[in-house]
C-alpha positions as CSV (number, residue, x, y, z in Angstrom):
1,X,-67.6,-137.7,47.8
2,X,-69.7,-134.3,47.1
3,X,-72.6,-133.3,48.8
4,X,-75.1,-132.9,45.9
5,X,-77.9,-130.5,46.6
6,X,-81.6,-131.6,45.0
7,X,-83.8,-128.5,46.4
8,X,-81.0,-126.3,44.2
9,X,-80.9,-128.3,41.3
10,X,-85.0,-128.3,41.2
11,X,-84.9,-124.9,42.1
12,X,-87.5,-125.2,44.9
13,X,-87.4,-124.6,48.7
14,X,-86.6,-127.2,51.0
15,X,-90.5,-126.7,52.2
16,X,-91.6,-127.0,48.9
17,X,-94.7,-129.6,48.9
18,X,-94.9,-132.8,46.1
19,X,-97.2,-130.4,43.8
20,X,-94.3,-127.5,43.8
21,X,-91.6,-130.1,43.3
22,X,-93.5,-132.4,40.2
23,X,-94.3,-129.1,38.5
24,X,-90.9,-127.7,38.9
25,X,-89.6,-131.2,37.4
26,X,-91.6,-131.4,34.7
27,X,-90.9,-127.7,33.4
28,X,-87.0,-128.6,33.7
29,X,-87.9,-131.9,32.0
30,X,-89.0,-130.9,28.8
31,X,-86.6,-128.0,29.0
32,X,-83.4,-130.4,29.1
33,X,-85.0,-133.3,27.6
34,X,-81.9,-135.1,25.3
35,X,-85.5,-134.9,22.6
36,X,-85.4,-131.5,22.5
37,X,-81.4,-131.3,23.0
38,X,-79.7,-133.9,20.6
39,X,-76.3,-133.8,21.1
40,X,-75.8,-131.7,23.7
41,X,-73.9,-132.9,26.7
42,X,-74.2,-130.2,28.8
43,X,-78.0,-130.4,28.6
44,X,-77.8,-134.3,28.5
45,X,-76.0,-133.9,32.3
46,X,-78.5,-131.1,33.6
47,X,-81.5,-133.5,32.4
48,X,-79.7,-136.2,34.7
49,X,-79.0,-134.1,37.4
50,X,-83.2,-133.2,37.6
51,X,-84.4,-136.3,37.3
52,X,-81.9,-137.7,39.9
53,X,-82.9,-134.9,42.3
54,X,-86.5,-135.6,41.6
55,X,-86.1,-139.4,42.1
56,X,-84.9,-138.5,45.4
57,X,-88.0,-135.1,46.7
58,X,-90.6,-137.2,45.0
59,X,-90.4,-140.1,47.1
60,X,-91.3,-139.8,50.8
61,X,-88.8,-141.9,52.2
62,X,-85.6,-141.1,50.5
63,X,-86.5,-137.3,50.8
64,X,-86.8,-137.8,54.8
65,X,-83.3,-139.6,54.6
66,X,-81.8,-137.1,52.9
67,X,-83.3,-134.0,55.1
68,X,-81.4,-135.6,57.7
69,X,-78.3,-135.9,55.6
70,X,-78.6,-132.4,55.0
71,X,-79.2,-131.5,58.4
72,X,-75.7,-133.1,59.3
73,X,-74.0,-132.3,56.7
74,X,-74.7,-128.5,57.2
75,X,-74.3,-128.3,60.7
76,X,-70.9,-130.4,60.2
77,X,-70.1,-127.2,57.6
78,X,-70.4,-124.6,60.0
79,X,-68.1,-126.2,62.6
80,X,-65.6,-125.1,59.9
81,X,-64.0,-128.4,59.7
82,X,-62.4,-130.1,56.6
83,X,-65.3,-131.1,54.5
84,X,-63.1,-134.6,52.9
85,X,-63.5,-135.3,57.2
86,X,-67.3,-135.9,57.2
87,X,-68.2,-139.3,57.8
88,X,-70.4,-140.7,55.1
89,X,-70.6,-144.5,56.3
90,X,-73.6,-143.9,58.5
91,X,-75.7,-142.9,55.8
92,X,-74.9,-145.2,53.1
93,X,-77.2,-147.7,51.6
94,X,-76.7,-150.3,53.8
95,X,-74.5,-148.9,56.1
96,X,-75.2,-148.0,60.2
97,X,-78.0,-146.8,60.8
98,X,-79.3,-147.0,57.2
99,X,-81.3,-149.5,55.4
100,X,-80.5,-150.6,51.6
101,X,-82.8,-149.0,49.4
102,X,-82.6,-150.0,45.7
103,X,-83.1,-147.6,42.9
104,X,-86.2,-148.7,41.0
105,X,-86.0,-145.8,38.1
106,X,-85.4,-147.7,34.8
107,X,-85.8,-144.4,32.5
108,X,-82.1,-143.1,33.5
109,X,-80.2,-145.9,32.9
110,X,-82.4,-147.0,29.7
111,X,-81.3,-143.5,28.4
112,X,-77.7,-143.5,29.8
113,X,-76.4,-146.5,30.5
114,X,-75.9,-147.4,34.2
115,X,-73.7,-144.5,35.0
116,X,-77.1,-142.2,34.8
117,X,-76.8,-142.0,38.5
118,X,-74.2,-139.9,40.7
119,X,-71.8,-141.2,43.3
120,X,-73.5,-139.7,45.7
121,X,-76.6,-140.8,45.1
122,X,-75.6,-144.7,44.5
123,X,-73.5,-144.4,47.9
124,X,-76.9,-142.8,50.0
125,X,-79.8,-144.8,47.7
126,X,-78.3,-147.9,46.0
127,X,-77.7,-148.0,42.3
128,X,-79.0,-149.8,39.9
129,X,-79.9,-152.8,41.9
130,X,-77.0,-153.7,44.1
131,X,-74.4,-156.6,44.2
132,X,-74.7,-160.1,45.8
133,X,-71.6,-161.9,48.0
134,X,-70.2,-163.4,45.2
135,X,-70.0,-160.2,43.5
136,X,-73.1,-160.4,40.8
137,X,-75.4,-158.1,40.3
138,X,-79.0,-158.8,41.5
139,X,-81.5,-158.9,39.9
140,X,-83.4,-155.1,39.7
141,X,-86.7,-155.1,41.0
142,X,-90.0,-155.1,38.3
143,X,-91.0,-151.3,38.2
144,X,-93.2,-149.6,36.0
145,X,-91.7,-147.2,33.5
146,X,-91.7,-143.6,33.7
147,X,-95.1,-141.5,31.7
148,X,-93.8,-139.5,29.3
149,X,-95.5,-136.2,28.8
150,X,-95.2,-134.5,25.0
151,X,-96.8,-130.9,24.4
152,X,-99.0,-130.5,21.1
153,X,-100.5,-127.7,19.4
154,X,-103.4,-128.1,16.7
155,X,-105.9,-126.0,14.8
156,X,-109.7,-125.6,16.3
157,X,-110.7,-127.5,12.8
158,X,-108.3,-130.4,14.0
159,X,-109.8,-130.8,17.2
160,X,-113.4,-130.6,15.6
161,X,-112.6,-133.4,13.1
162,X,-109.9,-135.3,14.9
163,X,-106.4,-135.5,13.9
164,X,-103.3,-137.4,14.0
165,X,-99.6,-136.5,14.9
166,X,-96.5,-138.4,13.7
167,X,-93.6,-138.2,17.1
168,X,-90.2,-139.4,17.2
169,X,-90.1,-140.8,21.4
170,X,-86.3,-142.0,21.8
171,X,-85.7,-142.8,18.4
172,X,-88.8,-144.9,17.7
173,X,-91.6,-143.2,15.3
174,X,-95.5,-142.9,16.9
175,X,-98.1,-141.9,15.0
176,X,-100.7,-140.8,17.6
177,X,-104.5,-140.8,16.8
178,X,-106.1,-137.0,18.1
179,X,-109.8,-137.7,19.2
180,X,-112.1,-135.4,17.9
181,X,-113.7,-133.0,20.8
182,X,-110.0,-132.6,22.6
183,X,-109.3,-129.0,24.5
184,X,-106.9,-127.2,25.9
185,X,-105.4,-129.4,28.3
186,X,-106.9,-132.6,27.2
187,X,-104.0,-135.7,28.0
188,X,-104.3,-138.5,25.6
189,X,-102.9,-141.3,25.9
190,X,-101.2,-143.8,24.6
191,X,-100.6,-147.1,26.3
192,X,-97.2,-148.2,26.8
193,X,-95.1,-145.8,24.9
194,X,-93.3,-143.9,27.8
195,X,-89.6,-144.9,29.3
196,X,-89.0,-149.0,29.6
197,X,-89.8,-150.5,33.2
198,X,-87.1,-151.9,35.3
199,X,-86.0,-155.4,35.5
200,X,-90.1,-156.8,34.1
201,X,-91.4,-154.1,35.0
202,X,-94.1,-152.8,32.4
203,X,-93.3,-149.3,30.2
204,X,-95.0,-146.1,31.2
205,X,-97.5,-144.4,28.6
206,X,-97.1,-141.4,26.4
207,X,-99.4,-138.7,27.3
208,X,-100.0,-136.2,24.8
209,X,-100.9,-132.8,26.3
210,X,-103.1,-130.7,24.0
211,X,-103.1,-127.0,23.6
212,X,-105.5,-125.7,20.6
213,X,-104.5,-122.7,18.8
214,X,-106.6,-119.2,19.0
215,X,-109.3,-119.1,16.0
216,X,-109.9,-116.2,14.1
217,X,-114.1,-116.8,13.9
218,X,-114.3,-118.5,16.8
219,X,-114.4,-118.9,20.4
220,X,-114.7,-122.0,22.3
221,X,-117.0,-122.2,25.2
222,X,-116.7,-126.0,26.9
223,X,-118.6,-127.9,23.6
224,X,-120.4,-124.8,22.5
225,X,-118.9,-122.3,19.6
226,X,-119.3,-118.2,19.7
227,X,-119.2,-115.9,16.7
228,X,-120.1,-112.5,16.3
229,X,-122.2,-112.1,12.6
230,X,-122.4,-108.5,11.3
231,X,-125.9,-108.1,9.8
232,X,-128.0,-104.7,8.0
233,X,-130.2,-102.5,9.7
234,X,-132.7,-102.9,7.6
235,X,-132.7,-107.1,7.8
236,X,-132.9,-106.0,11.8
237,X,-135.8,-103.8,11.5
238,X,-137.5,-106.0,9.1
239,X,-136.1,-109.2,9.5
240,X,-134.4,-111.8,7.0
241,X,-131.9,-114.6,6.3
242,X,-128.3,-114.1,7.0
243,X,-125.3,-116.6,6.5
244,X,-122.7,-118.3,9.1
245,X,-119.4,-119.4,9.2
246,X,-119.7,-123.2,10.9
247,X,-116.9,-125.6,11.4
248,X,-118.4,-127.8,8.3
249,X,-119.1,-125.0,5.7
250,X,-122.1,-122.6,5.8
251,X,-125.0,-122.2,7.9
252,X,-128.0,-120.1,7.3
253,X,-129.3,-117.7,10.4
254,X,-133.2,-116.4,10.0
255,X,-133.1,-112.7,11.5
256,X,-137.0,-112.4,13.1
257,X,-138.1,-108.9,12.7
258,X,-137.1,-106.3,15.5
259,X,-134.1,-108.2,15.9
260,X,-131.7,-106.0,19.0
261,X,-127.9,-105.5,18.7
262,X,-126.1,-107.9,20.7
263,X,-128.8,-110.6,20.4
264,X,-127.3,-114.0,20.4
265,X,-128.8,-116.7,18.7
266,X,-128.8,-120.9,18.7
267,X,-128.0,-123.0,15.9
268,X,-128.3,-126.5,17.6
269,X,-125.5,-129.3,17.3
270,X,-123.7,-127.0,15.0
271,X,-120.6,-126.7,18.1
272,X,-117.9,-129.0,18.9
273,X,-117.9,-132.9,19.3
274,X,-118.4,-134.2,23.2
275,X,-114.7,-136.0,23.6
276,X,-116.6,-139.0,25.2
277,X,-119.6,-139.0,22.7
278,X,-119.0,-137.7,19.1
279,X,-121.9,-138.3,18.3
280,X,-123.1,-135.4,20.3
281,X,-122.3,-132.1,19.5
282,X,-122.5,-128.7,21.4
283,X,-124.1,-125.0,20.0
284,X,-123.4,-122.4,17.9
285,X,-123.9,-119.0,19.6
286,X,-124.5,-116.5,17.1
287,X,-124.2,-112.6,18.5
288,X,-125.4,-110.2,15.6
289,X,-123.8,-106.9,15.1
290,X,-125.8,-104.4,13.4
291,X,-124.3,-102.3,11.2
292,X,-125.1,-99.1,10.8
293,X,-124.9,-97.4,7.3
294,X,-122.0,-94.8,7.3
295,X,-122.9,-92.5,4.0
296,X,-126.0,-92.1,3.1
297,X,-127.8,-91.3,-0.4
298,X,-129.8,-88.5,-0.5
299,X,-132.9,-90.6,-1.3
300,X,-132.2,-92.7,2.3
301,X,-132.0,-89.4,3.9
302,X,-135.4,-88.6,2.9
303,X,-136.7,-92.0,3.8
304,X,-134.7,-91.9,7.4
305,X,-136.4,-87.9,7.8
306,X,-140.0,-89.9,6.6
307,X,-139.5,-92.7,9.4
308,X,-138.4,-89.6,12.5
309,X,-141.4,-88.0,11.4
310,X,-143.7,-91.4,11.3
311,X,-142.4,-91.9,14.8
312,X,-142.7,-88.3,16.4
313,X,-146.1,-88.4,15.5
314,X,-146.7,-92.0,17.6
């Protein structure tokens, strides 16, 4: 039997904590997933391989069994001795000194059949529930399917309004409700759509993760909206109305007299819905630019030299 070595196949150090070793699964996850890879084998393996090592780091007791299969098994290496010599026995499932642990992952097997786990791992852990005297197979033991994470991008307008996605999970076809006022990183979920359970056990859920996509206009502060308006010199000095782009058509902006550049303005409940209450809406931050007129006509010369002169003389 071959030694089979999870820190490598995770790519993490043998130190690593849970945090480093979920993270480090879930990027190789989606990376090998069979969704993202139909068809190919090699990726189908690696994708096994990861969650097998995972099954294995992520849980406290099995990792601590198999540090100390480790341990012996590298200090047996550097004696030099024929590796087909090491004895295996006392750390089978079951065997001396070991106690029978049954696998309780149902996502593997759901996805390939009950080969999904190694020899290796079947002789340390258990596999797939484990045979009685007479030679049947027990019964696995009720556990709760496996979440399911799935990345999504949409548009700024999308999250403002709320949309919907249609996913293929394992062959079956989800269309997923979007709640309006979702943000980058914003999970939703949806009950009961992840990997099968084992034996009774309940499925997992689907999470969708959200990213939303950069805006041209915009900028997204929590529920509240920034944009930068350009507006006249003249409507600064003297005031006036201006218009702005809003997430529901156009807005009109009133431009008080003596307005500064860089002044930022409120337009009430014209930002983002609140995920949890829709009803409620954040701000629009409006931060006007004053342009400043590049050519001149030689009648606004005149009327620029009246104004110095009007205010060298205050």
């Amino acid at each position: 039997m071959e030694y089979r070595d999870y820190y490598k196949i995770l790519g993490v150090d043998k130190n690593a904590d849970e945090k480093e070793i979920k993270r480090a699964y879930r990027r190789l996850a989606r990376q090998y997933h069979p969704d993202v890879n139909p068809g190919n084998k090699q990726a189908e393996e690696r994708f096994k391989e990861i969650n097998e090592a995972y099954e294995v780091l992520s849980d406290p007791e099995k990792r601590r069994k198999y540090d100390q299969l480790g341990a012996n098994w590298q200090a047996y290496q550097r004696t030099g001795a024929d590796p087909s010599g090491f004895d295996w026995s006392q750390w089978m499932a079951g065997g001396p000194g070991g106690s029978r642990v049954r696998v309780e992952v149902g996502d593997i097997e759901d996805l390939f059949g009950e080969s999904g786990f190694s020899d290796f791992f079947q002789a340390i852990f258990g596999g797939g529930g484990f045979r009685t005297a007479t030679g049947a197979r027990a019964r696995p033991q009720a556990r709760r399917g496996r979440d399911v994470e799935q990345p999504v991008q949409i548009t700024l307008e999308e999250a403002f309004h709320g949309t919907q996605r249609i996913l293929s999970i394992d062959g079956r076809r989800l269309e997923v409700k979007i709640p309006p006022g979702v943000r980058t990183g914003s999970r939703v979920r949806v009950a009961g759509e992840g990997y099968p359970g084992a034996g009774d056990g309940p499925a997992g859920d689907l999470y969708l993760v959200v990213e939303v996509l950069p805006h041209p206009i915009f900028e997204r502060d929590g529920d509240d909206l920034r944009c930068e308006v350009p507006i006249s010199l003249t409507t600064a000095v003297l005031g006036g109305e201006v218009t702005v782009p809003t997430l529901t058509g156009r807005g009109v902006l009133r431009i008080p007299e003596g307005t500064q550049p860089g002044q930022v303005f409120r337009l009430r409940g014209q930002g983002m819905p609140n995920l949890r209450n829709p009803n409620e809406r954040g701000n629009l931050l409006v931060k006007v630019k004053v342009q400043l007129p590049e050519k001149l006509t030689e009648e606004q010369r005149r009327l620029f030299r009246q104004l110095a002169s009007l205010e060298q003389r205050s």
